[in-house]
N, C-alpha and C positions, 0 to 999 in steps of 0.2 A: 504494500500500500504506500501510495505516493505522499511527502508530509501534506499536499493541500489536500489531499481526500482527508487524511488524519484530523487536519487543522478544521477542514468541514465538519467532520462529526465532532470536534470538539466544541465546534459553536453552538452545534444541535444540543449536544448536552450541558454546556453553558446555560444556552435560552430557557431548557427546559426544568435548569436548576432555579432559576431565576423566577419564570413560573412560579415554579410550586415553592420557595422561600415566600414571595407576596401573598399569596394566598393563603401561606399560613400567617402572616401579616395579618392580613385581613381578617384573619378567623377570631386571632387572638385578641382585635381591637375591636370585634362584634363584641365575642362575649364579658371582654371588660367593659362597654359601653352599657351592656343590659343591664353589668350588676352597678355601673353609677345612674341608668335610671330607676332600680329600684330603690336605691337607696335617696333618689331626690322625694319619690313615691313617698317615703316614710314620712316627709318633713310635710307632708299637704294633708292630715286627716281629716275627712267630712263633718261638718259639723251636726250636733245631734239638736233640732231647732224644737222639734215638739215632744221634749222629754224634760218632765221634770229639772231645777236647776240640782238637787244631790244627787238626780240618776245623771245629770247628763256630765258631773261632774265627777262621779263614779267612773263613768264609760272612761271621760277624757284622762283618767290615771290608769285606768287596764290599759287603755292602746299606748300609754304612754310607757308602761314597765314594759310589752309586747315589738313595740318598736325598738327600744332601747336594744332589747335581747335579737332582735332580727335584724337589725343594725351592726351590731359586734359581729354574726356570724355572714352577714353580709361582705364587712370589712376585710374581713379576714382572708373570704373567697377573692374578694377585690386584691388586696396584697399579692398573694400568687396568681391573679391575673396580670398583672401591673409588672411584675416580675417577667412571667412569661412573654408579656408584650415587647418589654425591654428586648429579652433576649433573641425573640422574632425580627424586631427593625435593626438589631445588629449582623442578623444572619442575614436578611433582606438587602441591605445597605453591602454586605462582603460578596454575596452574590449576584447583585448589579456590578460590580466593580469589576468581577471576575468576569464576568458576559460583556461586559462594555469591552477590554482589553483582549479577547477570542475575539468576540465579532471587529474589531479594527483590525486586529492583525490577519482574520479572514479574506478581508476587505482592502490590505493593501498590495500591491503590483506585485510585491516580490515577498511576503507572506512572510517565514520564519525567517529569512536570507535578511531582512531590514538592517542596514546599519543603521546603528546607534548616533547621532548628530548630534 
């Protein structure tokens, strides 16, 4: 095999690494997004308008010990999301880098042979 045939399939699996880093990009910054909409979700409770003022002030300390505790285990998910997203947009960011530098060198006249100027 010739190196531009090599150099070809190396761009193919460049691109293709490239792909699939974004995408898990993208996965990871879906499902950290959901867990900071639910947690904004927590800070909006409905108000209770035609309930007694001790019941409605009952209520509003249940959802308030219940957010609290769904809040913390929220955060928590959020933390290792937030983590994993980091370490996604650095593999994302090393695999465009890596596919920018194959597909230029795919793409110039004389491919691996380049001197260095």
């Amino acid at each position: 095999m010739k190196d531009r045939e090599k150099l070809r399939r190396l761009a193919q699996i460049t691109a293709l690494l490239r792909g699939a880093k974004l995408h898990a990009l993208q996965v990871a910054a879906l499902a950290r997004q959901e867990s900071l909409d639910r947690l904004a979700a927590l800070d909006a409770p409905q108000p209770a308008g035609d309930l007694p003022a001790i019941t409605a002030e009952e209520v509003a300390l249940r959802y308030a010990v219940w957010s609290d505790h769904r809040r913390s285990e929220i955060n928590l998910s959020l933390a290792r999301q937030t983590a994993a997203w980091h370490r996604a947009q650095q593999d994302a960011a090393l695999a465009f880098g890596r596919d920018q530098v194959v597909q230029g060198l795919a793409q110039a006249p004389n491919g691996l042979n380049r001197r260095a100027e």
